[in-house]
Residue frames as a rotation matrix with the C-alpha (Angstrom) as fourth column:
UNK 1
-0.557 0.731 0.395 142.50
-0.066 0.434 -0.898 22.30
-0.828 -0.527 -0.193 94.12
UNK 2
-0.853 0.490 0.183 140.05
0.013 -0.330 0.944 21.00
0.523 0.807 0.275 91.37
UNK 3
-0.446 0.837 0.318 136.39
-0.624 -0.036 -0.780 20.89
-0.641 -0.547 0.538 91.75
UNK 4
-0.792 0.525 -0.310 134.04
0.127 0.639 0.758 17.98
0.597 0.562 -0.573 90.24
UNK 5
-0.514 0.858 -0.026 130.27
-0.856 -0.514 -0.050 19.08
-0.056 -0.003 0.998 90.20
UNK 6
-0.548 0.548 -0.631 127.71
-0.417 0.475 0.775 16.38
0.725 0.688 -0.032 90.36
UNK 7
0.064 0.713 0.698 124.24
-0.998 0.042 0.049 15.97
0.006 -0.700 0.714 92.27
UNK 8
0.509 -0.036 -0.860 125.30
-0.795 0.363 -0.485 12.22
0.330 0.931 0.156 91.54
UNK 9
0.892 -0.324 -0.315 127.61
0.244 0.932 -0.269 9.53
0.381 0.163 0.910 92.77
UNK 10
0.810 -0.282 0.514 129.21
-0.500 -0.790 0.355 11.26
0.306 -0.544 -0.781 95.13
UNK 11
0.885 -0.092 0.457 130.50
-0.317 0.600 0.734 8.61
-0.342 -0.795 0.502 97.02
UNK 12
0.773 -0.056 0.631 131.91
0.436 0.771 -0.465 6.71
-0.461 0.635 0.621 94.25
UNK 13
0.845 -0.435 0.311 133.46
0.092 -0.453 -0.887 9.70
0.527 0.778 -0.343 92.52
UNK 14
0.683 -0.427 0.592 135.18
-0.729 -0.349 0.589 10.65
-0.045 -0.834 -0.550 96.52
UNK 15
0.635 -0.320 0.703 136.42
-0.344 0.697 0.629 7.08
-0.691 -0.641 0.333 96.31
UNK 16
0.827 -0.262 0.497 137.53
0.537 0.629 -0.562 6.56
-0.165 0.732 0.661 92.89
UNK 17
0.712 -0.437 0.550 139.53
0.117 -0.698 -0.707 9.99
0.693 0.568 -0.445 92.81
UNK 18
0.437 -0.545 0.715 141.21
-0.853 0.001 0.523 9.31
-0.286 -0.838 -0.464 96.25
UNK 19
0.904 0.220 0.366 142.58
-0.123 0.955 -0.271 6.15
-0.409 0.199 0.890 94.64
UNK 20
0.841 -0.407 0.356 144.53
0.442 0.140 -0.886 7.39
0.310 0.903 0.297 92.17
UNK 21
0.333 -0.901 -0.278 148.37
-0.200 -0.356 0.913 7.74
-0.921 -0.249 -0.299 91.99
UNK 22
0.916 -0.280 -0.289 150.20
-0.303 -0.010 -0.953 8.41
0.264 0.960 -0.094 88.77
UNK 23
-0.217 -0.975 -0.042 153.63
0.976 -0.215 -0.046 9.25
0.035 -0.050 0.998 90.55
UNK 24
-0.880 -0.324 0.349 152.84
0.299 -0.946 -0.124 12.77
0.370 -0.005 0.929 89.91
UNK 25
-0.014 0.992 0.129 148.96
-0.676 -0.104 0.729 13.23
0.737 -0.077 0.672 90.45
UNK 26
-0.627 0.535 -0.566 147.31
0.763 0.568 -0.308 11.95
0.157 -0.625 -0.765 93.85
UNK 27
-0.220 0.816 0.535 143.94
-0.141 -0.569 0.810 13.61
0.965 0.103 0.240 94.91
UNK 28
-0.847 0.086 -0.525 142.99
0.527 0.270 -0.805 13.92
0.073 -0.959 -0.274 98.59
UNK 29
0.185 0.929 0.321 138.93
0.607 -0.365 0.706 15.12
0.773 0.064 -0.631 99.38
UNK 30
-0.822 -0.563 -0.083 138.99
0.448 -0.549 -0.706 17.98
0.352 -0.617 0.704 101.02
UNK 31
-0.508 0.849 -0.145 135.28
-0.318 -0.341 -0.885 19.45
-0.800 -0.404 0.444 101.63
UNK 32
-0.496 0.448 0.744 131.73
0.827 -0.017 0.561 18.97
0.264 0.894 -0.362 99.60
UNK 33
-0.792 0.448 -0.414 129.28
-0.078 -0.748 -0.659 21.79
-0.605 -0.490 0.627 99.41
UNK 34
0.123 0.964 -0.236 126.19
-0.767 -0.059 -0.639 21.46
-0.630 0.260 0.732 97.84
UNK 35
0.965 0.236 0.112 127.03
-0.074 0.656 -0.751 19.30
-0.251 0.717 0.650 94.55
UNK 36
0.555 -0.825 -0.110 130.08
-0.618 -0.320 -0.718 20.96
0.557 0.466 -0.687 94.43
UNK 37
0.881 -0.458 -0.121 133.17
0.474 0.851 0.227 18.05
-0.001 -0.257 0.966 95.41
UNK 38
0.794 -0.607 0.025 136.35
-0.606 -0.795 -0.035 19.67
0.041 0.012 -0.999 96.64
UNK 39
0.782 -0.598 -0.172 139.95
0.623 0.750 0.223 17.86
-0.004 -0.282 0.959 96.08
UNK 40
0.308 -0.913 -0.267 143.65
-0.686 -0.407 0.603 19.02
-0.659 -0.003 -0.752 96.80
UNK 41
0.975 -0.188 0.115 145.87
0.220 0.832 -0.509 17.49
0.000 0.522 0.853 94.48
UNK 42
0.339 -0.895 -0.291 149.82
0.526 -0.076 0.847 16.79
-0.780 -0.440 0.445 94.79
UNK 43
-0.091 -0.596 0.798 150.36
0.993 -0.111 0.030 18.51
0.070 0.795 0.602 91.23
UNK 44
-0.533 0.053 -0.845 150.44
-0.035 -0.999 -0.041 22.67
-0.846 0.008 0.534 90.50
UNK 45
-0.859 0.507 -0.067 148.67
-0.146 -0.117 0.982 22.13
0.490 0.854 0.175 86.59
UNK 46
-0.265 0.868 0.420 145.31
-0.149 0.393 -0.907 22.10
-0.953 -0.303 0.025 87.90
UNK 47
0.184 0.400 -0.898 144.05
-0.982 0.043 -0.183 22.02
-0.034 0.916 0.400 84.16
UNK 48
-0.682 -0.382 -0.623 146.14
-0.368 0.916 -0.159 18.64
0.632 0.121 -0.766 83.89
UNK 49
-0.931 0.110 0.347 144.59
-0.283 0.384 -0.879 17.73
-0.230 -0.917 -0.326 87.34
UNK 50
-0.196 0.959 -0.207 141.11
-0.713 -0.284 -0.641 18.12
-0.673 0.022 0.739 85.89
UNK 51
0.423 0.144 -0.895 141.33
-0.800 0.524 -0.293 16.34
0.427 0.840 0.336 82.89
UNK 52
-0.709 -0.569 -0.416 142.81
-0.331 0.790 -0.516 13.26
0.622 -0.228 -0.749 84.77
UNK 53
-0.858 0.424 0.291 140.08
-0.205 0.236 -0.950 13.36
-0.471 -0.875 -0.116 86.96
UNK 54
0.322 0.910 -0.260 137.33
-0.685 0.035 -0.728 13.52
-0.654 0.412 0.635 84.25
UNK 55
-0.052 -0.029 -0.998 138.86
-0.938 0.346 0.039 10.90
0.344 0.938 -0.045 82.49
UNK 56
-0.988 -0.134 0.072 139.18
-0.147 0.726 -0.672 8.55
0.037 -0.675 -0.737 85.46
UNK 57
-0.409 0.889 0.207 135.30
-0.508 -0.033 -0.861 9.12
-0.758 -0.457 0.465 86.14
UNK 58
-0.170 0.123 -0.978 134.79
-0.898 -0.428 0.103 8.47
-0.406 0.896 0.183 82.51
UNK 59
-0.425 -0.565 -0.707 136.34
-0.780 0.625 -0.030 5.52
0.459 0.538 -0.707 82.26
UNK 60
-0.951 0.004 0.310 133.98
-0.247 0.596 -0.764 4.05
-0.188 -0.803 -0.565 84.91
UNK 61
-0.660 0.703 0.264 130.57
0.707 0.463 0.535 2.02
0.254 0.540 -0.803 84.00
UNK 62
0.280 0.820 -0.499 128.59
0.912 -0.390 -0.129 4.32
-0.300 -0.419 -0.857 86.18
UNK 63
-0.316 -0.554 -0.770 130.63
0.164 -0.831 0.531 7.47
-0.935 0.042 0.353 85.16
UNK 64
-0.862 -0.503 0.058 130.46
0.271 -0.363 0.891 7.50
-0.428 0.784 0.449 81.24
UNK 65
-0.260 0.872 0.414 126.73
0.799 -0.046 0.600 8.39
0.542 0.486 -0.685 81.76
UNK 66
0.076 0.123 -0.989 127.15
0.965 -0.259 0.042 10.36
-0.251 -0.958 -0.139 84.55
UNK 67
0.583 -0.096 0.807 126.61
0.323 -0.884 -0.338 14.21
0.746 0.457 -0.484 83.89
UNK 68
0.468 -0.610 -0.639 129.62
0.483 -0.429 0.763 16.30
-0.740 -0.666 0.094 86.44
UNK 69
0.717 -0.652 0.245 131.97
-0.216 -0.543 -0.812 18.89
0.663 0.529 -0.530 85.40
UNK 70
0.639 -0.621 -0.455 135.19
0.729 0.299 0.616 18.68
-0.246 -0.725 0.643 86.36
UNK 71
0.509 -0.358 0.783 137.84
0.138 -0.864 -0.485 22.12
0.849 0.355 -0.391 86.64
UNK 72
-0.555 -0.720 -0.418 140.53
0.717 -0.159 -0.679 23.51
0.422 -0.676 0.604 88.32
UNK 73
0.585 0.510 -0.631 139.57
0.760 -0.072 0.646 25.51
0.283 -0.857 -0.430 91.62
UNK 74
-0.370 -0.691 0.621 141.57
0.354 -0.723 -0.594 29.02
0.859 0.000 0.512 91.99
UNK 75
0.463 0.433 -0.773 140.73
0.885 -0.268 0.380 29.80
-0.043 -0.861 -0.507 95.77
């Protein structure tokens, strides 16, 4: 599971990271809690998982201003 943090563009972030498929990497939303954005993902690297996700946000007009952390999630 990672987490991606942002009081922000929730919506957007829910929709852009449920999108994605590498082949190895898909993201499914799984709860929010305060700011805090919860996702399963189909890989074990969460590190990898993270950094795919903060680069995906990145890479978006509304993202590459957008303050959020993004990190792996160790329940």
């Amino acid at each position: 599971m990672i987490e991606i943090s942002s009081p922000t563009q929730q919506d957007r972030i829910i929709d852009l990271l449920t999108a994605i498929d590498t082949g190895d990497v898909t993201f499914t939303f799984k709860e929010k809690k305060g700011i805090s954005l919860y996702f399963d993902t189909t890989t074990d690297d969460l590190e990898q998982a993270a950094k795919i996700a903060k680069r995906a946000i990145k890479a978006e007009p509304w993202g590459s201003i957008l303050y959020f952390r993004s990190v792996p999630h160790h329940q």
